[in-house]
C-alpha positions in Angstrom: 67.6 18.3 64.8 68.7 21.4 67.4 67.0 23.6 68.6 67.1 27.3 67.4 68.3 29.7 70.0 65.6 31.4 71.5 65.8 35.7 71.7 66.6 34.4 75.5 69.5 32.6 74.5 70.8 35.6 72.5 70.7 37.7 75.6 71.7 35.6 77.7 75.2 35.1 75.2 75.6 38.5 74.2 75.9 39.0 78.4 78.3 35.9 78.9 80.7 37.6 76.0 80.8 41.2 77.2 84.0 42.3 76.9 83.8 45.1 79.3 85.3 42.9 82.2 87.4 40.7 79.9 91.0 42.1 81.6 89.6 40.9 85.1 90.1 37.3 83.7 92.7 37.8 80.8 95.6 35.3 82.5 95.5 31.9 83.7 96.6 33.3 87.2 94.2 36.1 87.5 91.4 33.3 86.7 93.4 31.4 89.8 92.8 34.0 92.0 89.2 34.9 91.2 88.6 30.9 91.5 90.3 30.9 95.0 88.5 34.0 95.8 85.3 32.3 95.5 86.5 29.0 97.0 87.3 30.9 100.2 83.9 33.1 100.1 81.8 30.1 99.5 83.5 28.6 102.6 83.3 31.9 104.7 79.4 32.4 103.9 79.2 28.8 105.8 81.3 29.7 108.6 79.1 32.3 109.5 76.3 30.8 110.3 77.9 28.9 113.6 79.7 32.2 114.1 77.0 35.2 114.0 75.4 35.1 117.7 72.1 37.1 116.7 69.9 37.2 113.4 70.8 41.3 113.0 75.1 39.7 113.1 74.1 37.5 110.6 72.3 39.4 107.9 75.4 42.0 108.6 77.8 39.7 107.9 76.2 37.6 105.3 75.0 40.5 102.9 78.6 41.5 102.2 79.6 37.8 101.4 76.8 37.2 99.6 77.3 40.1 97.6 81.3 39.6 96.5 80.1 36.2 96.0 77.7 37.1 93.2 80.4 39.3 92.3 83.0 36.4 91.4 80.6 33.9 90.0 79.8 36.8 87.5 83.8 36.8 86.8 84.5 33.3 87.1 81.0 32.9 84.3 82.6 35.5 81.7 86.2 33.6 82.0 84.1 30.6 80.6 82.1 32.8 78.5 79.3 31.2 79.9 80.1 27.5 79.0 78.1 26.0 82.3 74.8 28.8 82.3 74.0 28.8 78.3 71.4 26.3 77.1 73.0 23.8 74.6 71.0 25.0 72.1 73.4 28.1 72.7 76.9 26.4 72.2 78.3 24.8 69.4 80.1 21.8 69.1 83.1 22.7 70.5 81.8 24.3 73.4 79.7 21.0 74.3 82.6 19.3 74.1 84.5 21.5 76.8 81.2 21.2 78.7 81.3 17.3 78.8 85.4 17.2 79.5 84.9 19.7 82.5 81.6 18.3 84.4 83.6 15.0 83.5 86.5 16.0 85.4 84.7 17.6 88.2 82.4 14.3 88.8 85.3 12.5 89.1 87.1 14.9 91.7 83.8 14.8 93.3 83.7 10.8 93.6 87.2 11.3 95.1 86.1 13.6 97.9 83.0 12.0 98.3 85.1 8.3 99.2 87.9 10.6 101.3 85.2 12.1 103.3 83.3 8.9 104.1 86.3 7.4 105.1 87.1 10.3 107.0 83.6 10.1 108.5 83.9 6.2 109.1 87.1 6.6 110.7 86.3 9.2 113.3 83.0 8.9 114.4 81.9 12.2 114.3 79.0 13.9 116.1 75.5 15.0 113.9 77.5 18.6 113.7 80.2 17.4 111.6 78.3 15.1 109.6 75.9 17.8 108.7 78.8 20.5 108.0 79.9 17.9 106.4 76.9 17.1 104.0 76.5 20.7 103.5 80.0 21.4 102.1 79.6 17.9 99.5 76.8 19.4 97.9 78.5 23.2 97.8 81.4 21.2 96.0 79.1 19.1 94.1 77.4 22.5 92.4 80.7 24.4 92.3 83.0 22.2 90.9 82.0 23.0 87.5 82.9 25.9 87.4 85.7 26.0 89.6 87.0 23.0 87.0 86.0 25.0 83.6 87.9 28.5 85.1 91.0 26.8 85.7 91.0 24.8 82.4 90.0 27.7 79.9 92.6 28.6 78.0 94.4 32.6 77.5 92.6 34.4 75.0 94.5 35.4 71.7 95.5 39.2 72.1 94.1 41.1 69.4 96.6 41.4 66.3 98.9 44.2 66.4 99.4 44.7 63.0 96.7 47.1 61.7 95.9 46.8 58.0 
C-alpha cells in the first residue's frame, strides 16, 4: 500500500511544476547550459576557498556564488519537475521509473570516476592537498550527479496545441 501525499507533498509539487520559469528550461540546450552553469559554479565555490586570502575576501566572494548557485539548482529542479526532491509518495509510476534509470546512470558514471581518480591518485603520488581536493570534489559529484544526469535526460515538453477549439 502507498502512502497518501501529505499537504507537504502538495506544496512541495505545486512549486516543482510552476510554470512561471518554464521558458528558462524549454530546450534540451538551454537545460545544457543551465547544467554547465552549475557544473562550473559548483567547481568555482571550491576554488575559492584556496584562493580568498582573508575571511572578509571569502564571504565576498562566496555569497554571490552561493547565491547563483541556489539560483540554478532551483532551474535545473523545475526542468525535472522535481523528479530527485519529491517524496515517492509524490510521483507516480512513471516518474519512479525515471528516478531509478537516472540515479542508475549516475552511480555508474560515478563508479567510473571514482576507479579513474584512484588510479590517477595511485599513479602520481599526490600530496594530502590533492587527495583532499580530491575527496571533496568525489562527494560534490556523488550528490550532483543526479541531477546533472536527470537535466540532461528529460525530455522537451509538448508545446501547447495551437489549434483552439
Amino acid at each position: 500500500m502507498t502512502a497518501q501525499p501529505t499537504r507537504y507533498d502538495q506544496v512541495m509539487l505545486r512549486t516543482m511544476n510552476r510554470e512561471e520559469a518554464r521558458h528558462w528550461h524549454a530546450t534540451r540546450t538551454r537545460r545544457r547550459a543551465w547544467t554547465a552553469a552549475h557544473a562550473v559554479l559548483t567547481a568555482a565555490t571550491l576554488a575559492v576557498f584556496p584562493l580568498a586570502g582573508s575571511g572578509v575576501a571569502l564571504l565576498a566572494l562566496l555569497v554571490p556564488l552561493i547565491l547563483a548557485w541556489c539560483v540554478c539548482t532551483g532551474v535545473l529542479n523545475s526542468a525535472t519537475r522535481g523528479l530527485l526532491e519529491l517524496r515517492a509518495r509524490a510521483l507516480d509510476e512513471r516518474q519512479l521509473a525515471e528516478r531509478g534509470r537516472v540515479h542508475t546512470l549516475a552511480h555508474r558514471t560515478q563508479l567510473a570516476l571514482l576507479l579513474a581518480a584512484g588510479a590517477a591518485l595511485f599513479l602520481t603520488d599526490p600530496s594530502q592537498e590533492a587527495m583532499a581536493v580530491t575527496g571533496v570534489a568525489l562527494v560534490l559529484t556523488h550528490w550532483l550527479l543526479p541531477l546533472w544526469t536527470a537535466v540532461l535526460l528529460a525530455a522537451d515538453e509538448p508545446d501547447d496545441d495551437p489549434v483552439a477549439a
